[in-house]
PDB file of N, CA, C and O in Angstrom:
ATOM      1  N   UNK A   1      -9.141 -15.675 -21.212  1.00  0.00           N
ATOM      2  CA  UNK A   1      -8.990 -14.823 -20.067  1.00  0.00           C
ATOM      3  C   UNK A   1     -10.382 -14.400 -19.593  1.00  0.00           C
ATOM      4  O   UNK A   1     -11.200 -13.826 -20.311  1.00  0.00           O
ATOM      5  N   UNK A   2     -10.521 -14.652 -18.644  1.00  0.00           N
ATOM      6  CA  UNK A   2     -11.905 -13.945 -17.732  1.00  0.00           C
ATOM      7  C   UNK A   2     -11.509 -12.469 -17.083  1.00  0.00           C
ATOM      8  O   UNK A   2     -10.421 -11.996 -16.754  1.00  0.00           O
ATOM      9  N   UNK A   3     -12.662 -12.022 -17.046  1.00  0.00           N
ATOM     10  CA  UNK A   3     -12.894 -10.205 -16.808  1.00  0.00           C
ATOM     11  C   UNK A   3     -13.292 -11.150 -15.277  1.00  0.00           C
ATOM     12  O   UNK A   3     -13.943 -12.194 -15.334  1.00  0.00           O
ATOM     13  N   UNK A   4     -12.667 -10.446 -13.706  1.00  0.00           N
ATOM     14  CA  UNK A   4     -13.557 -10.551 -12.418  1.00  0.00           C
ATOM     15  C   UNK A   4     -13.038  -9.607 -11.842  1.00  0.00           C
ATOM     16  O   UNK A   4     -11.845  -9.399 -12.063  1.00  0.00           O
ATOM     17  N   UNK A   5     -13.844  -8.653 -10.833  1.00  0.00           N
ATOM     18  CA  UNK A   5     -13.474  -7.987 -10.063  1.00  0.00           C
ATOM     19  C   UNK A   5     -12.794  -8.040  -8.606  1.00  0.00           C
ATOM     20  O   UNK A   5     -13.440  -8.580  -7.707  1.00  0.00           O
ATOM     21  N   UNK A   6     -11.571  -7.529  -8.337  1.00  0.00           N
ATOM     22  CA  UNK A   6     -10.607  -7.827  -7.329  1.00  0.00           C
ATOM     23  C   UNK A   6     -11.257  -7.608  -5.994  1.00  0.00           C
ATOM     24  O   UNK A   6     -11.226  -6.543  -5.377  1.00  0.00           O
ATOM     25  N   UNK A   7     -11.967  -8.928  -5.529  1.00  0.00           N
ATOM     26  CA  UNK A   7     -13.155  -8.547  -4.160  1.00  0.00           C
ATOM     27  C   UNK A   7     -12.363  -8.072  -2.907  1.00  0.00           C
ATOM     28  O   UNK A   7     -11.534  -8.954  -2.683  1.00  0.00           O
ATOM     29  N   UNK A   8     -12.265  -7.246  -2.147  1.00  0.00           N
ATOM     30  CA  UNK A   8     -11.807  -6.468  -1.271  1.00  0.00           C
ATOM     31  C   UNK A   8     -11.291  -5.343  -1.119  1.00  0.00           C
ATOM     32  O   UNK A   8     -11.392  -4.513  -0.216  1.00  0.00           O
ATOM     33  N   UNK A   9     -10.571  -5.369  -2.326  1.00  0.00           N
ATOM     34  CA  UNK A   9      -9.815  -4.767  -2.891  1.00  0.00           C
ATOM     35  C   UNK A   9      -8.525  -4.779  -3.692  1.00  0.00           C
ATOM     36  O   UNK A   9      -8.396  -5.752  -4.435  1.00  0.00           O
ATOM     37  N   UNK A  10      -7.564  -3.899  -3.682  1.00  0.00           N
ATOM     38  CA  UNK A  10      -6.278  -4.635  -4.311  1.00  0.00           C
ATOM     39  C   UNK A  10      -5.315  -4.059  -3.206  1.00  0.00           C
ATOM     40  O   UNK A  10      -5.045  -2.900  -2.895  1.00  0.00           O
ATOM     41  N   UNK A  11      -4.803  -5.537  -2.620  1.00  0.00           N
ATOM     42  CA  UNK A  11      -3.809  -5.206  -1.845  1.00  0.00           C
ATOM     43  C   UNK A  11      -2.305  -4.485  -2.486  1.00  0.00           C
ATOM     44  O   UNK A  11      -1.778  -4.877  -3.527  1.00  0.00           O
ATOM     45  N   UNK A  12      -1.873  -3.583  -1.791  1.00  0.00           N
ATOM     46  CA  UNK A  12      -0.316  -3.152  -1.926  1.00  0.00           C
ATOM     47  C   UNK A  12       0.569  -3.130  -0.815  1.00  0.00           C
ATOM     48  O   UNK A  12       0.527  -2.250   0.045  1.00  0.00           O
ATOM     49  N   UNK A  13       1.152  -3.823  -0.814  1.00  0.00           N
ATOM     50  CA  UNK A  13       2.026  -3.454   0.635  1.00  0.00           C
ATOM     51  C   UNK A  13       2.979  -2.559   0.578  1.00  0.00           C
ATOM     52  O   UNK A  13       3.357  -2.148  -0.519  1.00  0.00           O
ATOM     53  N   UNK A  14       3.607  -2.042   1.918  1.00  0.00           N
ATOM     54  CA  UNK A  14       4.384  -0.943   1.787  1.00  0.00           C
ATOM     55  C   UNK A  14       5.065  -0.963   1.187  1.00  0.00           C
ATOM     56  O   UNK A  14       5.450  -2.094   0.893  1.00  0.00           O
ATOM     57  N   UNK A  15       5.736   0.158   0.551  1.00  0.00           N
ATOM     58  CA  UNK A  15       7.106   0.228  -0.051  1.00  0.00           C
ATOM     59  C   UNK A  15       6.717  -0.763  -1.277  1.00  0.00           C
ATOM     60  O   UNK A  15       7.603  -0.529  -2.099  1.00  0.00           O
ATOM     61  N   UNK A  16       5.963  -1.626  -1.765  1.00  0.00           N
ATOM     62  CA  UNK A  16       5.602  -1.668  -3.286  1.00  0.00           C
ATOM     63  C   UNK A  16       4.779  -1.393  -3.929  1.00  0.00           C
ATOM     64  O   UNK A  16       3.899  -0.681  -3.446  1.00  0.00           O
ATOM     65  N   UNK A  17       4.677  -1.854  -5.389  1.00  0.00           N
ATOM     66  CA  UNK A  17       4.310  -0.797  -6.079  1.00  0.00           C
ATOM     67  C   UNK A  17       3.622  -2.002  -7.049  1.00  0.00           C
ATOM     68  O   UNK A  17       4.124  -3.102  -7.283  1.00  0.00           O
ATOM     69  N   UNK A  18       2.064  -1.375  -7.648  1.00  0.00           N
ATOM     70  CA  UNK A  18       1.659  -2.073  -8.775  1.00  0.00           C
ATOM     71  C   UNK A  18       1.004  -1.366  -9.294  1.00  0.00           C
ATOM     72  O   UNK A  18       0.255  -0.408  -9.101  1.00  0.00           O
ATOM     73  N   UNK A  19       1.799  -2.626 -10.797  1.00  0.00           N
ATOM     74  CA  UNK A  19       1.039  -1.776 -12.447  1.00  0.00           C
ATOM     75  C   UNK A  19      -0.062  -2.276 -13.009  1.00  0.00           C
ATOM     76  O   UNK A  19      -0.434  -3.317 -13.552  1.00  0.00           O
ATOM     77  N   UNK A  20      -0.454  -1.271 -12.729  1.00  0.00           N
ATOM     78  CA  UNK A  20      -1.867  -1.580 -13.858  1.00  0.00           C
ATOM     79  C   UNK A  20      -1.790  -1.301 -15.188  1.00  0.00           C
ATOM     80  O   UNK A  20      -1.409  -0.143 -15.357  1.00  0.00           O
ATOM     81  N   UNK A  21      -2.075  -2.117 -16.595  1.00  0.00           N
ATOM     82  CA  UNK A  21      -2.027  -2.246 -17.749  1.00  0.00           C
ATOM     83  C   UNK A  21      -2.966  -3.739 -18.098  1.00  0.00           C
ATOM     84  O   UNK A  21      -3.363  -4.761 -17.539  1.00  0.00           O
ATOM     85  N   UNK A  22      -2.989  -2.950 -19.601  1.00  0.00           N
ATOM     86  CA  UNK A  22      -3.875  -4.003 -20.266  1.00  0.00           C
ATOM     87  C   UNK A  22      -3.142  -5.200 -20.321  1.00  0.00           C
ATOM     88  O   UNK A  22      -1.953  -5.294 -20.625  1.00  0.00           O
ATOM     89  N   UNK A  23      -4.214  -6.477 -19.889  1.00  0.00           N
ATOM     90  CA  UNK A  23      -3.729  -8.034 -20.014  1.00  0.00           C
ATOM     91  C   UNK A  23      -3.229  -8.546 -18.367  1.00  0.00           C
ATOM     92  O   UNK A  23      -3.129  -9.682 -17.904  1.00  0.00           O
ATOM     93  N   UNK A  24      -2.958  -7.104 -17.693  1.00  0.00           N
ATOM     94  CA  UNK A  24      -3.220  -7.708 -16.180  1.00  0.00           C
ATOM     95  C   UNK A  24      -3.844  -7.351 -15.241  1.00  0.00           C
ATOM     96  O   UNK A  24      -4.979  -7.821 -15.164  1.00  0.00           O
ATOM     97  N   UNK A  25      -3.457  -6.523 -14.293  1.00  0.00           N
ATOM     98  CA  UNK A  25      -4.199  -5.639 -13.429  1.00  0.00           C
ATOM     99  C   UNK A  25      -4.533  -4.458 -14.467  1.00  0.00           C
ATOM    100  O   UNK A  25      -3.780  -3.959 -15.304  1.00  0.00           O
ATOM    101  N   UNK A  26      -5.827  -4.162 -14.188  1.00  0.00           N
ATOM    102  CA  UNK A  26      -6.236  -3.143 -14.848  1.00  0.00           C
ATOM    103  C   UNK A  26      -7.656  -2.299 -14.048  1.00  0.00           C
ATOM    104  O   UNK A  26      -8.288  -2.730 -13.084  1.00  0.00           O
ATOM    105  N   UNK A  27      -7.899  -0.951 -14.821  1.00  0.00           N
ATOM    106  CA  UNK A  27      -9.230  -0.537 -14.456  1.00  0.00           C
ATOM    107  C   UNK A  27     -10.109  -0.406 -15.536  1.00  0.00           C
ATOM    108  O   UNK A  27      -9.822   0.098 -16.621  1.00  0.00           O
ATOM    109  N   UNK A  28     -11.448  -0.986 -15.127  1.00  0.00           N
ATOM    110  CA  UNK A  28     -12.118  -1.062 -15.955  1.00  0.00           C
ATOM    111  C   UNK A  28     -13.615  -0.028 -16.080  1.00  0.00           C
ATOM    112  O   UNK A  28     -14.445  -0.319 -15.219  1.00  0.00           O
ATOM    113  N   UNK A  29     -13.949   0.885 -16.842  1.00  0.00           N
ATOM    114  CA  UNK A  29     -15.093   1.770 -16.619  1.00  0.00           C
ATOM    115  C   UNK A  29     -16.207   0.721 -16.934  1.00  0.00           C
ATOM    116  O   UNK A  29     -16.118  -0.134 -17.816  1.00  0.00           O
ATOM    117  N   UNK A  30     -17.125   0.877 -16.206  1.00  0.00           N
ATOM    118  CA  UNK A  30     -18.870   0.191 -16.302  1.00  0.00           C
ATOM    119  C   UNK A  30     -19.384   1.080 -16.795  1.00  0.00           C
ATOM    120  O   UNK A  30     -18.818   2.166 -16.919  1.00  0.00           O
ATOM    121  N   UNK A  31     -20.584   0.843 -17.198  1.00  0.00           N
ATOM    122  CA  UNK A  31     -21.651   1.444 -17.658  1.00  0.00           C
ATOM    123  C   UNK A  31     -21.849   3.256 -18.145  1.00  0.00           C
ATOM    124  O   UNK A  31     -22.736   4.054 -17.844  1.00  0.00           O
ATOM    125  N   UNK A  32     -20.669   3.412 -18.959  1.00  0.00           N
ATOM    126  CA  UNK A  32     -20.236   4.715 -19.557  1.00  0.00           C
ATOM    127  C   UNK A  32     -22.016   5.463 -20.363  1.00  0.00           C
ATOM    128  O   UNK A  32     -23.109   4.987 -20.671  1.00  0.00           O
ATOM    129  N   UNK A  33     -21.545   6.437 -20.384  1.00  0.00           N
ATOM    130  CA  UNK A  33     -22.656   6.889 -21.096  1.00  0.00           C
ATOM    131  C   UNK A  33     -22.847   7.721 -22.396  1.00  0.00           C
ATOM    132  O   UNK A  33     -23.790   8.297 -22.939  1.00  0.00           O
ATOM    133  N   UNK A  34     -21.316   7.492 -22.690  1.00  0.00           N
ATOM    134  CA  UNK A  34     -20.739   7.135 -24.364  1.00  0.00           C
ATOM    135  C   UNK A  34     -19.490   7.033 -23.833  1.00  0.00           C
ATOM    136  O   UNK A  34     -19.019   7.057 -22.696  1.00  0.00           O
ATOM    137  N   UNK A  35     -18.867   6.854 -25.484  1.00  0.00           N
ATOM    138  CA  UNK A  35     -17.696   6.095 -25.972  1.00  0.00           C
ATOM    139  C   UNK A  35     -16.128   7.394 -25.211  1.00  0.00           C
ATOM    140  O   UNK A  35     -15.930   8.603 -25.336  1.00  0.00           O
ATOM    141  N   UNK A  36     -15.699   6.754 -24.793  1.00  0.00           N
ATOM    142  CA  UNK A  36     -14.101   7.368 -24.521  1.00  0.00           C
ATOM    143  C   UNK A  36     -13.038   7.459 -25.918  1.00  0.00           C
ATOM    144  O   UNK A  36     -12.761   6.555 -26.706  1.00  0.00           O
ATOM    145  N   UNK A  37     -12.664   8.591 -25.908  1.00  0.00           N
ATOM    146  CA  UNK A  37     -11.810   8.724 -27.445  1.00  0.00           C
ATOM    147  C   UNK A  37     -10.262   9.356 -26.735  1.00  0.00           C
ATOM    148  O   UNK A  37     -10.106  10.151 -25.808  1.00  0.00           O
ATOM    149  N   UNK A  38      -9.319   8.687 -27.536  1.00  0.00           N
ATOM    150  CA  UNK A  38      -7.529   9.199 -27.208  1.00  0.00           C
ATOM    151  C   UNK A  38      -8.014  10.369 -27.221  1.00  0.00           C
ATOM    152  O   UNK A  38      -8.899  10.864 -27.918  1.00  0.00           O
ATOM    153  N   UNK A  39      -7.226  10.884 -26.205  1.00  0.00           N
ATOM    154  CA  UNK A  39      -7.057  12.094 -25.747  1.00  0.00           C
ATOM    155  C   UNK A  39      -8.648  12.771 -24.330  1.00  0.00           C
ATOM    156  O   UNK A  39      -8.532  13.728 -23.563  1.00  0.00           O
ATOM    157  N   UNK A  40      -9.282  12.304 -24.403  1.00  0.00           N
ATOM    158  CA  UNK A  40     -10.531  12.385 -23.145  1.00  0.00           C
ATOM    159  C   UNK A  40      -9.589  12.127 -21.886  1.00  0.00           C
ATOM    160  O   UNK A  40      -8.553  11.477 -21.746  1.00  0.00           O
ATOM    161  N   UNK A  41     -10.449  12.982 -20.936  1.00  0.00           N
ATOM    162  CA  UNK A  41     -10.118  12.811 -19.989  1.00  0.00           C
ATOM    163  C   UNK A  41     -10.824  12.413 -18.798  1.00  0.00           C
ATOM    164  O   UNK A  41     -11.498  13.439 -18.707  1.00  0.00           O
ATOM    165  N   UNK A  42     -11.159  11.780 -17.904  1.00  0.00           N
ATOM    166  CA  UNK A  42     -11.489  10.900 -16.952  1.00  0.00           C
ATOM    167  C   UNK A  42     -11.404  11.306 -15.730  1.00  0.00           C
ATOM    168  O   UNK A  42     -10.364  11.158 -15.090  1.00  0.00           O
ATOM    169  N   UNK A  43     -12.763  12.026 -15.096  1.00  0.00           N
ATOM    170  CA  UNK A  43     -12.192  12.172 -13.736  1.00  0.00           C
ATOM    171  C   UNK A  43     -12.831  10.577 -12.752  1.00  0.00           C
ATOM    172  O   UNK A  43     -13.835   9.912 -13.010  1.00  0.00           O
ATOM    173  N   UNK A  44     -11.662  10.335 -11.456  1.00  0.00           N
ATOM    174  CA  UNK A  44     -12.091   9.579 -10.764  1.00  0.00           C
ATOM    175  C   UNK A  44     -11.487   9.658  -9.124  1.00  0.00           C
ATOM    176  O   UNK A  44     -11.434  10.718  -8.501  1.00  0.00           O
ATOM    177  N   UNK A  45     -11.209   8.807  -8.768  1.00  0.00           N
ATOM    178  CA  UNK A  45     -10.786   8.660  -7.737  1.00  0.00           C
ATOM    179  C   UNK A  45     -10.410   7.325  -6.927  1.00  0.00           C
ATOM    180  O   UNK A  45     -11.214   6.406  -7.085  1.00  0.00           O
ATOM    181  N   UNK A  46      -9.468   7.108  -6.202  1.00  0.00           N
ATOM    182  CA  UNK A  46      -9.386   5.902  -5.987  1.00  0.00           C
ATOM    183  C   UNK A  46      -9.039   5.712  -4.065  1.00  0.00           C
ATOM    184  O   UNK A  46      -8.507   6.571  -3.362  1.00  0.00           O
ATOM    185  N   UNK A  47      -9.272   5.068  -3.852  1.00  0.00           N
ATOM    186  CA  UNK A  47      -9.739   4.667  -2.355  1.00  0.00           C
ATOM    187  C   UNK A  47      -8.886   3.998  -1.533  1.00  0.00           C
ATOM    188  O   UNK A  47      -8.883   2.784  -1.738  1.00  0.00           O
ATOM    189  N   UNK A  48      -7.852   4.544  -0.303  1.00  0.00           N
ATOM    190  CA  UNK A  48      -6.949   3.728   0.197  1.00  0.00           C
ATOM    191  C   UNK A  48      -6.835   3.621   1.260  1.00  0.00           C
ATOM    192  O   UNK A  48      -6.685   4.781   1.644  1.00  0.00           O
ATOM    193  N   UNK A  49      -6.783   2.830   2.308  1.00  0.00           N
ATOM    194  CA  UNK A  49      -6.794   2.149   3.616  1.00  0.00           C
ATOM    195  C   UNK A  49      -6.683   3.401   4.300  1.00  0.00           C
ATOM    196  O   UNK A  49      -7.686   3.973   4.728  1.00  0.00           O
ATOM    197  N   UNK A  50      -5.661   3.812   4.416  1.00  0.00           N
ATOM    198  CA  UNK A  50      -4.932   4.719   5.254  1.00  0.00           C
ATOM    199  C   UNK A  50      -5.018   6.484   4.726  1.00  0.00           C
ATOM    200  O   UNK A  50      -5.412   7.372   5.481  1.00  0.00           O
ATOM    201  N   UNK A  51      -4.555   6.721   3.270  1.00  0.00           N
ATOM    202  CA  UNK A  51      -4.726   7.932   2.692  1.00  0.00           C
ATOM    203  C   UNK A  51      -6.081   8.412   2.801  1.00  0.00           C
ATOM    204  O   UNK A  51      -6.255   9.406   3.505  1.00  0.00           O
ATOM    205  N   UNK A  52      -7.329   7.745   2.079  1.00  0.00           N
ATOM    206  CA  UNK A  52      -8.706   7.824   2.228  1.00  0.00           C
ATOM    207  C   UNK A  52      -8.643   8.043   0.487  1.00  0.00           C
ATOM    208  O   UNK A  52      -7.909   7.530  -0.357  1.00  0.00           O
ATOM    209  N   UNK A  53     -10.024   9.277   0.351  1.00  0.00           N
ATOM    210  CA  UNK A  53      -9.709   8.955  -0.932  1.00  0.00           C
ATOM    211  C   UNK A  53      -9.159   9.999  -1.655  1.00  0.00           C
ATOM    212  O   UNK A  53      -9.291  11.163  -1.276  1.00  0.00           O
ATOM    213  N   UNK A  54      -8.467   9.653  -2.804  1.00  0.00           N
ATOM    214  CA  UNK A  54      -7.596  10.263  -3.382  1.00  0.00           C
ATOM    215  C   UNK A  54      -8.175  10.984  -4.993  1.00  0.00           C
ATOM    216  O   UNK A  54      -8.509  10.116  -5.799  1.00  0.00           O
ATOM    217  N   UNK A  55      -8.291  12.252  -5.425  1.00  0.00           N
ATOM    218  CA  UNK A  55      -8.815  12.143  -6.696  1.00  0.00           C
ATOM    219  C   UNK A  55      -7.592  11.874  -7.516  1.00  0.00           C
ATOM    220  O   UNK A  55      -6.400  11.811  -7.216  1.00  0.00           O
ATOM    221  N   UNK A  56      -8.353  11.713  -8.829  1.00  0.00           N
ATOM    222  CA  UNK A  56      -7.117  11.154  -9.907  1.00  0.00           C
ATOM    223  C   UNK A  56      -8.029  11.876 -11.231  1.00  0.00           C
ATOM    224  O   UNK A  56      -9.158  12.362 -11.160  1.00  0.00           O
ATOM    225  N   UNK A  57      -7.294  11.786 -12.224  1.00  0.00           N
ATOM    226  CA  UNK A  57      -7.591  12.352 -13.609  1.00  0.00           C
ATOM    227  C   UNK A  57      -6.899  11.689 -14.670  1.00  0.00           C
ATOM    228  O   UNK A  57      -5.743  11.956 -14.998  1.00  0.00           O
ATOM    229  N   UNK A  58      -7.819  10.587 -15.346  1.00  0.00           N
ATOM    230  CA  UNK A  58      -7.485   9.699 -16.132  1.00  0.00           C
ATOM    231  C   UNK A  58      -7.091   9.924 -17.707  1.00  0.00           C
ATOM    232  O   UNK A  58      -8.072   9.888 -18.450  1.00  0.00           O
ATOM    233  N   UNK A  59      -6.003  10.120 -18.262  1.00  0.00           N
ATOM    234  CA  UNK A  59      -5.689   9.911 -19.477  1.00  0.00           C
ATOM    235  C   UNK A  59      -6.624   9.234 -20.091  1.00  0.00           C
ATOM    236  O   UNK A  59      -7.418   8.581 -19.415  1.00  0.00           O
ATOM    237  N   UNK A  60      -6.720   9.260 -21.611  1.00  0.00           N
ATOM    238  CA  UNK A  60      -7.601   7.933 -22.426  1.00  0.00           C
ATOM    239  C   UNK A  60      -6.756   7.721 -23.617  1.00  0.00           C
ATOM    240  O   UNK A  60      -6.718   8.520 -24.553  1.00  0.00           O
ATOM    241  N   UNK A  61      -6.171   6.772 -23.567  1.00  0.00           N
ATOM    242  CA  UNK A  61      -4.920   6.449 -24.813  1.00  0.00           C
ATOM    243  C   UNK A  61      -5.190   5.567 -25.522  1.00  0.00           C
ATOM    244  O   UNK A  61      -5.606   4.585 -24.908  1.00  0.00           O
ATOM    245  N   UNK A  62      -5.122   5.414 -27.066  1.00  0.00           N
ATOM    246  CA  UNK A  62      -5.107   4.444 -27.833  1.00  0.00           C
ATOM    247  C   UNK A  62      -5.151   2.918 -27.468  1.00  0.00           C
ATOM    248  O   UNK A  62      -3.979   2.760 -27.123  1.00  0.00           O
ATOM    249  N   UNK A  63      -5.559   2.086 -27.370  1.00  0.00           N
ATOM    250  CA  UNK A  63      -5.091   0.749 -27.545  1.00  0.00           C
ATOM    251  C   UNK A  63      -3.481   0.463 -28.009  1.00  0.00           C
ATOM    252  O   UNK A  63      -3.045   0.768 -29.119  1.00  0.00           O
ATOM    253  N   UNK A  64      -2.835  -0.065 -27.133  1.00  0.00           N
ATOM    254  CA  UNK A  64      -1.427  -0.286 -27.648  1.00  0.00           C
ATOM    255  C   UNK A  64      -0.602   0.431 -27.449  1.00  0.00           C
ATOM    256  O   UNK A  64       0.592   0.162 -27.578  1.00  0.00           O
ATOM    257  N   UNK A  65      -1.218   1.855 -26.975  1.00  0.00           N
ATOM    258  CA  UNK A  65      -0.150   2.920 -26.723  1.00  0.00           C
ATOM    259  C   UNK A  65       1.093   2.625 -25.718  1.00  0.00           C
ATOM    260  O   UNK A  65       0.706   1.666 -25.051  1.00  0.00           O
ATOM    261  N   UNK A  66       1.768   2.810 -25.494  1.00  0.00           N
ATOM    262  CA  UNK A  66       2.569   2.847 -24.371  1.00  0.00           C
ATOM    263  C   UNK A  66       2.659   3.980 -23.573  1.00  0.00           C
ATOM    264  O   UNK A  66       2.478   5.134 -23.961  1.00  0.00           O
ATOM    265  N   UNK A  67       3.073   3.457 -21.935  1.00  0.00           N
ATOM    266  CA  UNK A  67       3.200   4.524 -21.182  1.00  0.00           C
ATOM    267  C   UNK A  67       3.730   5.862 -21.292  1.00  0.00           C
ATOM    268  O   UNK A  67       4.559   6.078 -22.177  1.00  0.00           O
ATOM    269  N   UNK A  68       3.360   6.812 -20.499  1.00  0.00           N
ATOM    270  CA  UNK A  68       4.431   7.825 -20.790  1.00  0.00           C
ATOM    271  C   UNK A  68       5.596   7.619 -19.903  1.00  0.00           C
ATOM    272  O   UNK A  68       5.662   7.076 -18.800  1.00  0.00           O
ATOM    273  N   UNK A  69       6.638   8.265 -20.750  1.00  0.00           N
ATOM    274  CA  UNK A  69       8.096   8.042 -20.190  1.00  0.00           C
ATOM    275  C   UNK A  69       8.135   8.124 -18.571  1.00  0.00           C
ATOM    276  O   UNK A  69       8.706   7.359 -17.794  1.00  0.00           O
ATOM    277  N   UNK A  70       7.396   9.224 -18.304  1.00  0.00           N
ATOM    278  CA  UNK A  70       7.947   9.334 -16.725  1.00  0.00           C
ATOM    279  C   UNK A  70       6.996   8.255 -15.924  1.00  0.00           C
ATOM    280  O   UNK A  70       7.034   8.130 -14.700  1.00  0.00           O
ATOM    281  N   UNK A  71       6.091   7.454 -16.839  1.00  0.00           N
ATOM    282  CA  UNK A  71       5.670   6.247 -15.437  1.00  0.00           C
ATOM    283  C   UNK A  71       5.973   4.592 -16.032  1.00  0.00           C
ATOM    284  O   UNK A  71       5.608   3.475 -15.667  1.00  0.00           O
ATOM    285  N   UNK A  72       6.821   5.112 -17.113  1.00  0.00           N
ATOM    286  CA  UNK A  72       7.313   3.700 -17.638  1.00  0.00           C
ATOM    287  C   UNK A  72       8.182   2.727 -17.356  1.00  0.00           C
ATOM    288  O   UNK A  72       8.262   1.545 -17.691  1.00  0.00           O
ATOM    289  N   UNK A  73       9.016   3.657 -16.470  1.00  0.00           N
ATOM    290  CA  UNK A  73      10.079   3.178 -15.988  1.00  0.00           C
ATOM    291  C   UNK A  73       9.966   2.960 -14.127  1.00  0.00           C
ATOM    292  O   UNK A  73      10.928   3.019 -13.360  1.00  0.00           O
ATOM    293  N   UNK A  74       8.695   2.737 -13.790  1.00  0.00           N
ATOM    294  CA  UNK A  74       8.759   1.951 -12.227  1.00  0.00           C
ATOM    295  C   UNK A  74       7.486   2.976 -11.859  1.00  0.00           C
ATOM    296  O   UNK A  74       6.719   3.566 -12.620  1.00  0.00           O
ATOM    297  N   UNK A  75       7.554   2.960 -10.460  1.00  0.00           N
ATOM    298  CA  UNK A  75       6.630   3.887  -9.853  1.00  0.00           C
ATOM    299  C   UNK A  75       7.017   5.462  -8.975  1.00  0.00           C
ATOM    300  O   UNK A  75       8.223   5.709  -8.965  1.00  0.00           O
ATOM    301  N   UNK A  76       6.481   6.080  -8.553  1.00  0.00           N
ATOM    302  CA  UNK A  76       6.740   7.248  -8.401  1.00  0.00           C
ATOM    303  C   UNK A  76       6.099   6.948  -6.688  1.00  0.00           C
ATOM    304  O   UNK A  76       5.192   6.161  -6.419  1.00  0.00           O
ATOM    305  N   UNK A  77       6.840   7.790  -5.722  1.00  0.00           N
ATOM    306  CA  UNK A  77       6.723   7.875  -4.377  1.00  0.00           C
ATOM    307  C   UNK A  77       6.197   9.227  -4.166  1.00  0.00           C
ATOM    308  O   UNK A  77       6.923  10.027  -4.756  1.00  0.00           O
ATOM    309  N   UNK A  78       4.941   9.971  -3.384  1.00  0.00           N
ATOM    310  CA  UNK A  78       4.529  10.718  -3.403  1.00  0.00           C
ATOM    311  C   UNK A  78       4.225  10.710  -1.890  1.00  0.00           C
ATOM    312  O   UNK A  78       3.602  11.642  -1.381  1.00  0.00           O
TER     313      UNK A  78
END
């Protein structure tokens, strides 16, 4: 598997929805300036056509962990 970055961006079209997780779509931090440990938290933000930009606040979970219940089961409409 090759690591490349999604050049333009990542399309979504209306009314669907994508998951990001390890092994497909994913986000990846660059050039940290130490190590992330379960339970850290992550501020960021993410950037959208129309909304603009949005902040977000990133969980940091184990390797392997699984989702939490309330985003495991599809996506959420906001």
């Amino acid at each position: 598997m090759k690591m490349a970055p999604v050049e333009g961006g990542l399309a979504i079209a209306p009314g669907t929805s994508v998951a990001l997780k390890p092994g497909g779509l994913h986000l990846m931090f660059l050039d940290l300036k130490e190590g992330l440990k379960a339970g850290d938290t992550v501020s960021g933000s993410l950037t959208f056509e129309r909304a603009g930009t949005v902040p977000v606040t990133f969980t940091v979970a184990p390797i392997g962990a699984q989702a939490p219940a309330s985003e495991a089961g599809g996506h959420q409409h906001h």
